[in-house]
PDB file of N, H, CA, C and O in Angstrom:
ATOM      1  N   UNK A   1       0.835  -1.173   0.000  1.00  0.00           N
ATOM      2  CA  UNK A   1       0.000   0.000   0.000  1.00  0.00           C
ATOM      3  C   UNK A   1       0.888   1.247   0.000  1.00  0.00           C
ATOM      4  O   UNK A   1       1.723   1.249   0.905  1.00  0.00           O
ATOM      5  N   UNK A   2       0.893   2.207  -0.738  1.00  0.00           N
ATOM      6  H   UNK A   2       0.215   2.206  -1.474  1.00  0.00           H
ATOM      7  CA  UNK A   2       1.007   3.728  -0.568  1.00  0.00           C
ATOM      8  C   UNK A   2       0.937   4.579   0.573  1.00  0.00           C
ATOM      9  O   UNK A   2      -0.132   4.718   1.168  1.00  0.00           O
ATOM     10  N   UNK A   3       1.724   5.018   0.845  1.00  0.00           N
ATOM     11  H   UNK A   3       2.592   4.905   0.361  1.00  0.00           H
ATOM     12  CA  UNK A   3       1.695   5.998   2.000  1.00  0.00           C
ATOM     13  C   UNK A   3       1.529   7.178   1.267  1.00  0.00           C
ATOM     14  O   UNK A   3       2.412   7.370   0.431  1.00  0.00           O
ATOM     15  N   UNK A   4       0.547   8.121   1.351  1.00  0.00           N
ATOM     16  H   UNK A   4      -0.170   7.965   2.031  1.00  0.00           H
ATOM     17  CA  UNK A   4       0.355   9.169   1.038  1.00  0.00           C
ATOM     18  C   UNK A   4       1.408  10.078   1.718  1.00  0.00           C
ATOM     19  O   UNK A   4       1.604   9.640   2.851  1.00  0.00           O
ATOM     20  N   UNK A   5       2.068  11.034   1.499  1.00  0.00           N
ATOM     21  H   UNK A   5       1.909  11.390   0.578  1.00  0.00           H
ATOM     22  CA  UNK A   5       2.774  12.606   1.455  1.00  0.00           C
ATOM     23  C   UNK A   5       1.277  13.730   1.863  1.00  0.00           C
ATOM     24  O   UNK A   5       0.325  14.161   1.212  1.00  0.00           O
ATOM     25  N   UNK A   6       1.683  13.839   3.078  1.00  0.00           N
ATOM     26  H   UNK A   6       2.456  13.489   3.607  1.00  0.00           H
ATOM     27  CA  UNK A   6       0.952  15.524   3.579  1.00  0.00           C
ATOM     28  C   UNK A   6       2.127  16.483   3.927  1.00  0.00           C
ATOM     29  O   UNK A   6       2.263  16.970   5.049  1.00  0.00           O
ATOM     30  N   UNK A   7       3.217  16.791   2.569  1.00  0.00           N
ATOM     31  H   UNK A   7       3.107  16.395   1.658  1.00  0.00           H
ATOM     32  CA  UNK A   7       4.447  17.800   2.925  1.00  0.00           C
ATOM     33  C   UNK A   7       3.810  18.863   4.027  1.00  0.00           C
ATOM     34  O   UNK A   7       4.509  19.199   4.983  1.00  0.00           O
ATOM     35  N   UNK A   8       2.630  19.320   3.891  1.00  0.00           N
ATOM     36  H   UNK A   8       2.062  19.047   3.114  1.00  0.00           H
ATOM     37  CA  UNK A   8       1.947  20.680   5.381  1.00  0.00           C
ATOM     38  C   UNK A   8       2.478  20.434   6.409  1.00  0.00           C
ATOM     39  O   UNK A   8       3.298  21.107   7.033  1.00  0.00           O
ATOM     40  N   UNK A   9       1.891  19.132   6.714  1.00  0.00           N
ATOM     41  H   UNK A   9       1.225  18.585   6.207  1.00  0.00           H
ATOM     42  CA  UNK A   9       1.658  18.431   8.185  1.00  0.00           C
ATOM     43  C   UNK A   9       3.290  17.800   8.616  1.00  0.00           C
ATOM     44  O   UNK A   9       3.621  17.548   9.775  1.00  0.00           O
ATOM     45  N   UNK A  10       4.097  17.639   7.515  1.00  0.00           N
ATOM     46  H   UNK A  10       3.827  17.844   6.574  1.00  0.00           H
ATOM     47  CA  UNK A  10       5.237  16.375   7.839  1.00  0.00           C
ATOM     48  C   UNK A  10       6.495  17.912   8.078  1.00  0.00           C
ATOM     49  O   UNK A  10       7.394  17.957   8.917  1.00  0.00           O
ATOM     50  N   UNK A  11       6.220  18.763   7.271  1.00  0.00           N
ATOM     51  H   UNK A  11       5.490  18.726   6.589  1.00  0.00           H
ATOM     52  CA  UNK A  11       7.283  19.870   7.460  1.00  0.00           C
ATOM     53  C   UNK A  11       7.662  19.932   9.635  1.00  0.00           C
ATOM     54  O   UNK A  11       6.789  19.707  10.474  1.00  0.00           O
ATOM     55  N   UNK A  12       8.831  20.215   9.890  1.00  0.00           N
ATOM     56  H   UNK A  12       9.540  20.399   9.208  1.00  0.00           H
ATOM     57  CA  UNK A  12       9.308  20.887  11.249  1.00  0.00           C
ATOM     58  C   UNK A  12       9.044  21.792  11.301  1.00  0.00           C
ATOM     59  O   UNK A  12       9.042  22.460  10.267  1.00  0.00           O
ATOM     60  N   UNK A  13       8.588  22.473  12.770  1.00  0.00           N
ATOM     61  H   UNK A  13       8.589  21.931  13.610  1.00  0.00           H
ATOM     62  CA  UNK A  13       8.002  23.880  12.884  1.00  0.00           C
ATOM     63  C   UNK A  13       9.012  24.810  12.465  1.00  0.00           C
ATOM     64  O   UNK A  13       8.559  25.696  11.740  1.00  0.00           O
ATOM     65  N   UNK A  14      10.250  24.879  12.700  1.00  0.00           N
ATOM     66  H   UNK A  14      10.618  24.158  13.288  1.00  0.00           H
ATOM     67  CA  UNK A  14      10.840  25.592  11.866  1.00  0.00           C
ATOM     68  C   UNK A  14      10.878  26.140  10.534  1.00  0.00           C
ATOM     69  O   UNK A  14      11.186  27.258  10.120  1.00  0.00           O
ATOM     70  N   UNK A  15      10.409  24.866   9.840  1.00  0.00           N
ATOM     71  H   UNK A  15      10.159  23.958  10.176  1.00  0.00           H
ATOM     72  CA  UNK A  15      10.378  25.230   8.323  1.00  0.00           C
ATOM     73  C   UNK A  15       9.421  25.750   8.137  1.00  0.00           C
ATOM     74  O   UNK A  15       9.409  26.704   7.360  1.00  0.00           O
ATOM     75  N   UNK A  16       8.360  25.362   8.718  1.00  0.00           N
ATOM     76  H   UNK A  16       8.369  24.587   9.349  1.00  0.00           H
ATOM     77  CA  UNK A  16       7.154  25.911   8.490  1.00  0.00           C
ATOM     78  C   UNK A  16       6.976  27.750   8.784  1.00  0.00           C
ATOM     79  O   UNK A  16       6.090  28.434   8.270  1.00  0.00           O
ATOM     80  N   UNK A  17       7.866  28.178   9.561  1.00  0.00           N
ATOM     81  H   UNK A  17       8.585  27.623   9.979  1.00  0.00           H
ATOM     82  CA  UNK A  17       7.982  29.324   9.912  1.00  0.00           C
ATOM     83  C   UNK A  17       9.054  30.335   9.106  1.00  0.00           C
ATOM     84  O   UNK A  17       8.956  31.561   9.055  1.00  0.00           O
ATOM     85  N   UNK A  18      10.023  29.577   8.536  1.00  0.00           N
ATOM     86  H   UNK A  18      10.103  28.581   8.578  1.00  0.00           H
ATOM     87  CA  UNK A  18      10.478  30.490   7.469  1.00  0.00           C
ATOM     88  C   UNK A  18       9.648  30.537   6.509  1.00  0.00           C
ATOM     89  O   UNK A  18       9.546  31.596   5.891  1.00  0.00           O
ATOM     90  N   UNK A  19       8.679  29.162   6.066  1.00  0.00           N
ATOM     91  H   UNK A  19       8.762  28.301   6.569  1.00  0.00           H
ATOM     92  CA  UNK A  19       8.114  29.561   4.791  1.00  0.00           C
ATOM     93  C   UNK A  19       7.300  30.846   5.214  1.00  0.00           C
ATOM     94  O   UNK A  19       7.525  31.897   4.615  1.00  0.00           O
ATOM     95  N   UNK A  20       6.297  30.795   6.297  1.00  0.00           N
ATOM     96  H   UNK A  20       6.115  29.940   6.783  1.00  0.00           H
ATOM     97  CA  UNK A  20       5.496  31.931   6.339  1.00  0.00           C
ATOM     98  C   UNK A  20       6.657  33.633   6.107  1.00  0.00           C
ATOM     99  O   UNK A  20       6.354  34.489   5.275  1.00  0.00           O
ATOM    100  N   UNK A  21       7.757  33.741   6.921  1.00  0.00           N
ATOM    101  H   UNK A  21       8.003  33.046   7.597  1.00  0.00           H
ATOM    102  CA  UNK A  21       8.025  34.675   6.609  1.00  0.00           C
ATOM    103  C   UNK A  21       8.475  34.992   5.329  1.00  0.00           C
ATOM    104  O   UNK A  21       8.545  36.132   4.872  1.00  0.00           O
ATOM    105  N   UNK A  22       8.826  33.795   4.673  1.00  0.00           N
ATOM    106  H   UNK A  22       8.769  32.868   5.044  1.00  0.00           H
ATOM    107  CA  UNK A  22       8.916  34.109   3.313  1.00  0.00           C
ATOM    108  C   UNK A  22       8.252  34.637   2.172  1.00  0.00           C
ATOM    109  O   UNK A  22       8.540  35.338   1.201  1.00  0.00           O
ATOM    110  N   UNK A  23       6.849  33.806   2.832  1.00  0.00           N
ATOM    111  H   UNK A  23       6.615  33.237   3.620  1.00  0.00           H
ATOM    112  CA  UNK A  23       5.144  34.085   2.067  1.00  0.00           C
ATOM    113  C   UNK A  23       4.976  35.840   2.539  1.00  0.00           C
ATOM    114  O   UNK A  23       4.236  36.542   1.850  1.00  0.00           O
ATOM    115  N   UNK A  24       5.685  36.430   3.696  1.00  0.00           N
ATOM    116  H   UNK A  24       6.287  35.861   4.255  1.00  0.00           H
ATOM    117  CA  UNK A  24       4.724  37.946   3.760  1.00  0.00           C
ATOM    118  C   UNK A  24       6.164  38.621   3.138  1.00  0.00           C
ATOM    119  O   UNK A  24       6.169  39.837   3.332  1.00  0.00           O
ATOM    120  N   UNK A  25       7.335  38.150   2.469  1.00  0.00           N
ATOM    121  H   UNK A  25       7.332  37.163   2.312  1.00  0.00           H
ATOM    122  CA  UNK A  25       7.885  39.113   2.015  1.00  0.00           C
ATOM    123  C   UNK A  25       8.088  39.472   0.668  1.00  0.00           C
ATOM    124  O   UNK A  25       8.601  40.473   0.166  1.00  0.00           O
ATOM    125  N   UNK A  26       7.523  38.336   0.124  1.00  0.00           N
ATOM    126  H   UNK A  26       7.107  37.524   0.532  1.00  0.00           H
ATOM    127  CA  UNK A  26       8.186  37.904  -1.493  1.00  0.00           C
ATOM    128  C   UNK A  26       7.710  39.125  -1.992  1.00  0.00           C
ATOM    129  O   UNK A  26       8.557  39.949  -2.339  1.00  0.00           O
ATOM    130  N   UNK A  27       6.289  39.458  -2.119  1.00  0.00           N
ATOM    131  H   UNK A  27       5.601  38.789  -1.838  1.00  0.00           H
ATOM    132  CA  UNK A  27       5.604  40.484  -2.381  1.00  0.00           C
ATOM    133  C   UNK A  27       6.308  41.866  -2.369  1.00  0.00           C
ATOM    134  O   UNK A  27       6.680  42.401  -3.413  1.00  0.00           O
ATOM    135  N   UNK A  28       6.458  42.363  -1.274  1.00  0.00           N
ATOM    136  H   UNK A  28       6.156  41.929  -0.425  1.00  0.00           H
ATOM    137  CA  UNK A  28       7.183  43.903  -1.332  1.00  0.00           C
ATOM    138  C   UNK A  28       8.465  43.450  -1.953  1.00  0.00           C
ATOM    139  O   UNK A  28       8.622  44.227  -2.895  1.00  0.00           O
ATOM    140  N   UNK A  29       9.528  42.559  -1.933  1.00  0.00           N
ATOM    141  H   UNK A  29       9.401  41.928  -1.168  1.00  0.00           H
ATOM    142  CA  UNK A  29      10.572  42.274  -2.741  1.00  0.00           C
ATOM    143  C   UNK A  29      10.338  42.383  -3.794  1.00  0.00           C
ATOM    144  O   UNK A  29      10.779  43.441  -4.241  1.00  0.00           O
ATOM    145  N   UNK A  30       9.480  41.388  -4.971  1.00  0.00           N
ATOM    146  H   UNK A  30       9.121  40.529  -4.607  1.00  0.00           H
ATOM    147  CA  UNK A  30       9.137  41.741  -6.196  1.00  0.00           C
ATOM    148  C   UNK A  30       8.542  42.789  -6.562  1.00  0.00           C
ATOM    149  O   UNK A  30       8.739  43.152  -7.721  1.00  0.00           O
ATOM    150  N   UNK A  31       7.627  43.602  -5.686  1.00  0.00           N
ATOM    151  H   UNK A  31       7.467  43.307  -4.744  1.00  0.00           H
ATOM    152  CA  UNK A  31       7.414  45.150  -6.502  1.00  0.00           C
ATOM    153  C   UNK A  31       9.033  46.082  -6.478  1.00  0.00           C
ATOM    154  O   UNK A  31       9.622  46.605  -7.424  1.00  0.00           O
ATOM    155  N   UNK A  32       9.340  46.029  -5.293  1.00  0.00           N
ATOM    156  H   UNK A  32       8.861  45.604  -4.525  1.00  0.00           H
ATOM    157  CA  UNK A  32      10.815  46.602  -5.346  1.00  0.00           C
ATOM    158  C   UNK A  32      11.911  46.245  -6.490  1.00  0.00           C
ATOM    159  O   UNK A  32      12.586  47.145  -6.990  1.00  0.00           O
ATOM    160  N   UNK A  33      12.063  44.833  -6.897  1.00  0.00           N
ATOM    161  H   UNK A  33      11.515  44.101  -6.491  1.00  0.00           H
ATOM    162  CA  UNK A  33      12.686  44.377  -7.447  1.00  0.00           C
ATOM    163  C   UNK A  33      12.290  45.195  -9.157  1.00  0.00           C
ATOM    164  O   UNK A  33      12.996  45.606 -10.078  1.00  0.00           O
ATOM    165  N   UNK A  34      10.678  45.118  -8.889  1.00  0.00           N
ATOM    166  H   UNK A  34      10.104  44.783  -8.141  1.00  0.00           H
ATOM    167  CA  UNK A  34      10.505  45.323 -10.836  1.00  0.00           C
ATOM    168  C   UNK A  34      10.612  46.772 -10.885  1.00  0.00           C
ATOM    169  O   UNK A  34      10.865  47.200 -12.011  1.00  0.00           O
ATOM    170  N   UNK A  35      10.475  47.742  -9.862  1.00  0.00           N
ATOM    171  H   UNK A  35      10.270  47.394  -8.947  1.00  0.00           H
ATOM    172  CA  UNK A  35      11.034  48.890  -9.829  1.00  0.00           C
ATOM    173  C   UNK A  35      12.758  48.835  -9.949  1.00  0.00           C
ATOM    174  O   UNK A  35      13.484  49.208 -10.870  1.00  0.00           O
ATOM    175  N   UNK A  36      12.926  48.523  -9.286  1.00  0.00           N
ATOM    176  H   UNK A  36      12.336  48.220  -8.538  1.00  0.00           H
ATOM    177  CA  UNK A  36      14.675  48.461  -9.522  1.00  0.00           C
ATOM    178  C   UNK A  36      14.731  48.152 -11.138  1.00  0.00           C
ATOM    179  O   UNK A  36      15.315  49.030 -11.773  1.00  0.00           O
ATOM    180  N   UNK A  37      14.230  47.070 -11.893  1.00  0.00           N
ATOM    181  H   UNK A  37      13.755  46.357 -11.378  1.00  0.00           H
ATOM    182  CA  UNK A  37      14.394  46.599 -13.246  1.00  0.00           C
ATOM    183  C   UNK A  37      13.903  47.982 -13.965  1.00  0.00           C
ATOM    184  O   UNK A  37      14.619  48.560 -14.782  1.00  0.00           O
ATOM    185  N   UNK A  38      12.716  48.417 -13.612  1.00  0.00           N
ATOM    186  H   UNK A  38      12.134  47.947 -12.948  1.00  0.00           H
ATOM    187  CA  UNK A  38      12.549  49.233 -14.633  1.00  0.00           C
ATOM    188  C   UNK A  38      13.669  50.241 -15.120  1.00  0.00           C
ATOM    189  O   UNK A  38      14.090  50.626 -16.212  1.00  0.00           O
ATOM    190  N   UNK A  39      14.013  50.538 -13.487  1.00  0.00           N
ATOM    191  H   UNK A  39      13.671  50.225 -12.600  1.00  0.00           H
ATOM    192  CA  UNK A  39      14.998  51.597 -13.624  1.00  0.00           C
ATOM    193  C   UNK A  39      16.603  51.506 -14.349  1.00  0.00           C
ATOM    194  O   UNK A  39      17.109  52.440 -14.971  1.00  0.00           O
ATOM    195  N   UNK A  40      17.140  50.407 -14.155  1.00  0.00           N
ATOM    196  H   UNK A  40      16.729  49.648 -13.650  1.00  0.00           H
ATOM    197  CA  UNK A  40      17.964  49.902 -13.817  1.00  0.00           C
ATOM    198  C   UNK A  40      18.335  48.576 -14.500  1.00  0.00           C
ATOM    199  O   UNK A  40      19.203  47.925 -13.919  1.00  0.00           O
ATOM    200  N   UNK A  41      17.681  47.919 -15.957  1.00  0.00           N
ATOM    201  H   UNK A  41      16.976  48.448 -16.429  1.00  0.00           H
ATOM    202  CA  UNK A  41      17.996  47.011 -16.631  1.00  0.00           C
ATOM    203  C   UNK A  41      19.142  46.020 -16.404  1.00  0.00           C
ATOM    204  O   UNK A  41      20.067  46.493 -17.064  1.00  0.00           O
ATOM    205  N   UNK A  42      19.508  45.054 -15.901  1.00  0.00           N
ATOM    206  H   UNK A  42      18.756  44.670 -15.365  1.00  0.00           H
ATOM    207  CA  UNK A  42      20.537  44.321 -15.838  1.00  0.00           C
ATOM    208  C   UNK A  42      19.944  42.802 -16.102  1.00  0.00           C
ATOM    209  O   UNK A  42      18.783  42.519 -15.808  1.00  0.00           O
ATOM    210  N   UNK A  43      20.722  42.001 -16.597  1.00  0.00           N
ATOM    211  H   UNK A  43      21.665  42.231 -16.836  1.00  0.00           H
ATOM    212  CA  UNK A  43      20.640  40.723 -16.781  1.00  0.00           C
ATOM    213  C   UNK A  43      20.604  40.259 -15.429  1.00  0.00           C
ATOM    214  O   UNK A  43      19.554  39.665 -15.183  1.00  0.00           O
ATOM    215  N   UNK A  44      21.332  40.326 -14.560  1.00  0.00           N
ATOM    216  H   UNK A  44      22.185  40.808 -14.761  1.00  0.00           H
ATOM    217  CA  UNK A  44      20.861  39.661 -12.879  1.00  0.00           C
ATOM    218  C   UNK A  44      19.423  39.820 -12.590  1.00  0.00           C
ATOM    219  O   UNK A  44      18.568  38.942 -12.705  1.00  0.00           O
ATOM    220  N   UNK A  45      19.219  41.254 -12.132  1.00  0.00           N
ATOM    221  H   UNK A  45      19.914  41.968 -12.038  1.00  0.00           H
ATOM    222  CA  UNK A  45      17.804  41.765 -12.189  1.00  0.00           C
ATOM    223  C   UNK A  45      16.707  41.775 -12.726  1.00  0.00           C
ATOM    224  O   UNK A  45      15.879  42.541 -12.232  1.00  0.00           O
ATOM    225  N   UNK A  46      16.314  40.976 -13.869  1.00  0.00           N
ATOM    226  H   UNK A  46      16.986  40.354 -14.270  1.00  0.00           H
ATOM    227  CA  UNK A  46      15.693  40.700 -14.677  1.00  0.00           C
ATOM    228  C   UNK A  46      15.152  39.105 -14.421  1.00  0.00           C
ATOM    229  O   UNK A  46      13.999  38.676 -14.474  1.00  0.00           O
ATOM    230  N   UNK A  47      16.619  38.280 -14.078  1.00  0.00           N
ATOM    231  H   UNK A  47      17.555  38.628 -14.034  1.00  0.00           H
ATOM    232  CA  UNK A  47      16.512  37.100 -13.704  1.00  0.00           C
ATOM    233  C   UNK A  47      16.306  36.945 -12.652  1.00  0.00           C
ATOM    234  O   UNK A  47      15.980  35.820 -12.273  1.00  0.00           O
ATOM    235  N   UNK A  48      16.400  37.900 -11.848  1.00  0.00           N
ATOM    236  H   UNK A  48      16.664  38.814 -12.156  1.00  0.00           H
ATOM    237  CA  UNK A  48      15.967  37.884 -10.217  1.00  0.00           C
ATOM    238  C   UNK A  48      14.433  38.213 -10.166  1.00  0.00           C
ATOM    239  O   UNK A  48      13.647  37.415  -9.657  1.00  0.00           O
ATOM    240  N   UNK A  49      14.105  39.176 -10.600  1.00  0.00           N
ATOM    241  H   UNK A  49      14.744  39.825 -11.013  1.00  0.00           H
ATOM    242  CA  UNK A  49      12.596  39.347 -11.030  1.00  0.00           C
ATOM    243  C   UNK A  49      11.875  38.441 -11.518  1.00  0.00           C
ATOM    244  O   UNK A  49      10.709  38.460 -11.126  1.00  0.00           O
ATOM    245  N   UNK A  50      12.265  37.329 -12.528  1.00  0.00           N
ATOM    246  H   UNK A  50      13.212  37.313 -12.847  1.00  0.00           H
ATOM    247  CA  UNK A  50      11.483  36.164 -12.392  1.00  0.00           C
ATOM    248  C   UNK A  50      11.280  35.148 -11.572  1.00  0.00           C
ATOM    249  O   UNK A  50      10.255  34.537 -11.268  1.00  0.00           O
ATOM    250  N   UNK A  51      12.545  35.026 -11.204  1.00  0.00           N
ATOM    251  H   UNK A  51      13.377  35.522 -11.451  1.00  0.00           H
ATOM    252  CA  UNK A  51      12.774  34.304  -9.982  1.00  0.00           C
ATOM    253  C   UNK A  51      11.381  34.760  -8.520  1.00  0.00           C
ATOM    254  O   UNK A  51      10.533  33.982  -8.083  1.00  0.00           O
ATOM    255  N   UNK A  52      11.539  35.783  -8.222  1.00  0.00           N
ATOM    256  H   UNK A  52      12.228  36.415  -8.577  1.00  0.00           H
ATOM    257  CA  UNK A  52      10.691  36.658  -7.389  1.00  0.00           C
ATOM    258  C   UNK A  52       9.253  35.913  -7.898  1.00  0.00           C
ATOM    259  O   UNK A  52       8.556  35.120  -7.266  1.00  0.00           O
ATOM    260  N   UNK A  53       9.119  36.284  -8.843  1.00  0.00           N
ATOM    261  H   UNK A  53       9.685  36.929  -9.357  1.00  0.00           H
ATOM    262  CA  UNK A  53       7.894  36.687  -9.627  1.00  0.00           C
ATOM    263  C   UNK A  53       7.200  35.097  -9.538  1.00  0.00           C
ATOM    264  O   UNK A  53       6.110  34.859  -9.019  1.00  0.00           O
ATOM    265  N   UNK A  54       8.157  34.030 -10.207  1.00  0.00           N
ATOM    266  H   UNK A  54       9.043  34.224 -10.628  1.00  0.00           H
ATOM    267  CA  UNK A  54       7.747  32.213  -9.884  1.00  0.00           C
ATOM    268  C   UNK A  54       7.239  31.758  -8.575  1.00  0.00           C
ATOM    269  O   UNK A  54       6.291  31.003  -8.359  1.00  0.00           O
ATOM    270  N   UNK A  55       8.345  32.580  -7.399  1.00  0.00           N
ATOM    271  H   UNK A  55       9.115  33.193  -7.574  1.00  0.00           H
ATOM    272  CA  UNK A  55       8.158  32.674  -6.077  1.00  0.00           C
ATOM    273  C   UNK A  55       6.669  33.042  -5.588  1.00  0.00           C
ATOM    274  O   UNK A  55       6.218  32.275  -4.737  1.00  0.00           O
ATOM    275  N   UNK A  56       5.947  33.962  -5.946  1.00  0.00           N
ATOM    276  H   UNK A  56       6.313  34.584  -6.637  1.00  0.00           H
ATOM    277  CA  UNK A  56       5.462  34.446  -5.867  1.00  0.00           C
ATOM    278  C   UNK A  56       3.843  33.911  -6.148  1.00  0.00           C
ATOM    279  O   UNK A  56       2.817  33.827  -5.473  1.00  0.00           O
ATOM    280  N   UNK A  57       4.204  33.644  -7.376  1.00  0.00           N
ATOM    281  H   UNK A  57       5.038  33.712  -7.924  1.00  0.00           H
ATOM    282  CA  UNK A  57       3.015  32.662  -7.856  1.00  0.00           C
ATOM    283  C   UNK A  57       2.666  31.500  -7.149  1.00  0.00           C
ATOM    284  O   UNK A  57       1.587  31.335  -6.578  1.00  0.00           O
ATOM    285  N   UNK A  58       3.487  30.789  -7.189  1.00  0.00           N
ATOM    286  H   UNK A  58       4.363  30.923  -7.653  1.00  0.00           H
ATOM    287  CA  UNK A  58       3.931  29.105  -6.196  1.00  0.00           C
ATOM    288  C   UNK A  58       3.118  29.405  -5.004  1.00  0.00           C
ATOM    289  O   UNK A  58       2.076  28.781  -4.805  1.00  0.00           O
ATOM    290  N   UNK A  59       3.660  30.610  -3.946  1.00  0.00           N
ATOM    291  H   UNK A  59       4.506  31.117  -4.108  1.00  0.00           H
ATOM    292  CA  UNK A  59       2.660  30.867  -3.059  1.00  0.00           C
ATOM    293  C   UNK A  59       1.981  31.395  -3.041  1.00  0.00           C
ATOM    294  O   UNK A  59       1.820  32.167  -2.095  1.00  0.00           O
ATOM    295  N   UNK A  60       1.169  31.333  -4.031  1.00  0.00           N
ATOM    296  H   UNK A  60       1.300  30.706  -4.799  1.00  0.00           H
ATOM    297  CA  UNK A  60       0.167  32.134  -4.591  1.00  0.00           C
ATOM    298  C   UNK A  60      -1.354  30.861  -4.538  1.00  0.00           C
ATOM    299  O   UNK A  60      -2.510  30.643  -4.176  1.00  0.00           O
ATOM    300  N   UNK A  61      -0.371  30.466  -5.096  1.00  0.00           N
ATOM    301  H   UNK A  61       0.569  30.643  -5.390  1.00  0.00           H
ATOM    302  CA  UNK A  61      -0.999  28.785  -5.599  1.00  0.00           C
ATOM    303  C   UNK A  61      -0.975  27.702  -4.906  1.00  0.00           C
ATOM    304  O   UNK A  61      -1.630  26.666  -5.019  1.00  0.00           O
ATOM    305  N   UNK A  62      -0.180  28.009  -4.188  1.00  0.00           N
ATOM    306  H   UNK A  62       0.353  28.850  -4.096  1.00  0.00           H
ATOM    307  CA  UNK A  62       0.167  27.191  -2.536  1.00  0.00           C
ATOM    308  C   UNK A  62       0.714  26.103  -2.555  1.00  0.00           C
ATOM    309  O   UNK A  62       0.479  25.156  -1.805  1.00  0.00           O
ATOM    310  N   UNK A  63       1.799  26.185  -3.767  1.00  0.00           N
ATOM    311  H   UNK A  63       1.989  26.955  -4.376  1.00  0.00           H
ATOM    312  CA  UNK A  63       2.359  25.266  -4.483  1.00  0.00           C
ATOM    313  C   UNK A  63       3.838  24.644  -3.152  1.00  0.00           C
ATOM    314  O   UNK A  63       4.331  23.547  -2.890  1.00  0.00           O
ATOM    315  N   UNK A  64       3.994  25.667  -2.789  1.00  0.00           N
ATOM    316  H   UNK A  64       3.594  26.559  -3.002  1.00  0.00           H
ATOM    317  CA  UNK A  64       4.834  25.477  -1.652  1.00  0.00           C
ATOM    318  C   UNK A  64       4.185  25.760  -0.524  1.00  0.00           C
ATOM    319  O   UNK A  64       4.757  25.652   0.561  1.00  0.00           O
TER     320      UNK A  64
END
C-alpha cells in the first residue's frame, strides 16, 4: 500500500515558519525588485525578477 505525502503536516516547525516569513515578504521584494528593473535594466535583475515573480506565484498557488 502507498503511504500518502501531507508535505503541510510532515514539514518541522521551523520550516514551516520560514516559509510563512517568506510568504509575507516575497511580495514587497518583487514590486521593489521590478522597480529596480525598470529603472535599472541588468541581466541579474531581470533574472531575479522572475525568480521573485515564480516565487510568488507558487505561493500564490500554494504550491509550496
Amino acid at each position: 500500500m502507498k503511504k500518502k505525502f501531507n508535505y503541510g503536516y510532515s514539514l518541522p516547525p521551523w520550516l514551516k515558519t520560514c516559509r510563512d516569513i517568506c510568504k509575507q515578504f516575497i511580495i514587497p521584494f518583487t514590486i521593489f525588485q521590478g522597480i529596480r528593473t525598470f529603472f535599472i535594466p541588468t541581466t541579474f535583475d531581470v533574472l531575479l525578477l522572475a525568480v521573485f515573480l515564480l516565487l510568488a506565484f507558487a505561493y500564490h498557488a500554494e504550491w509550496i
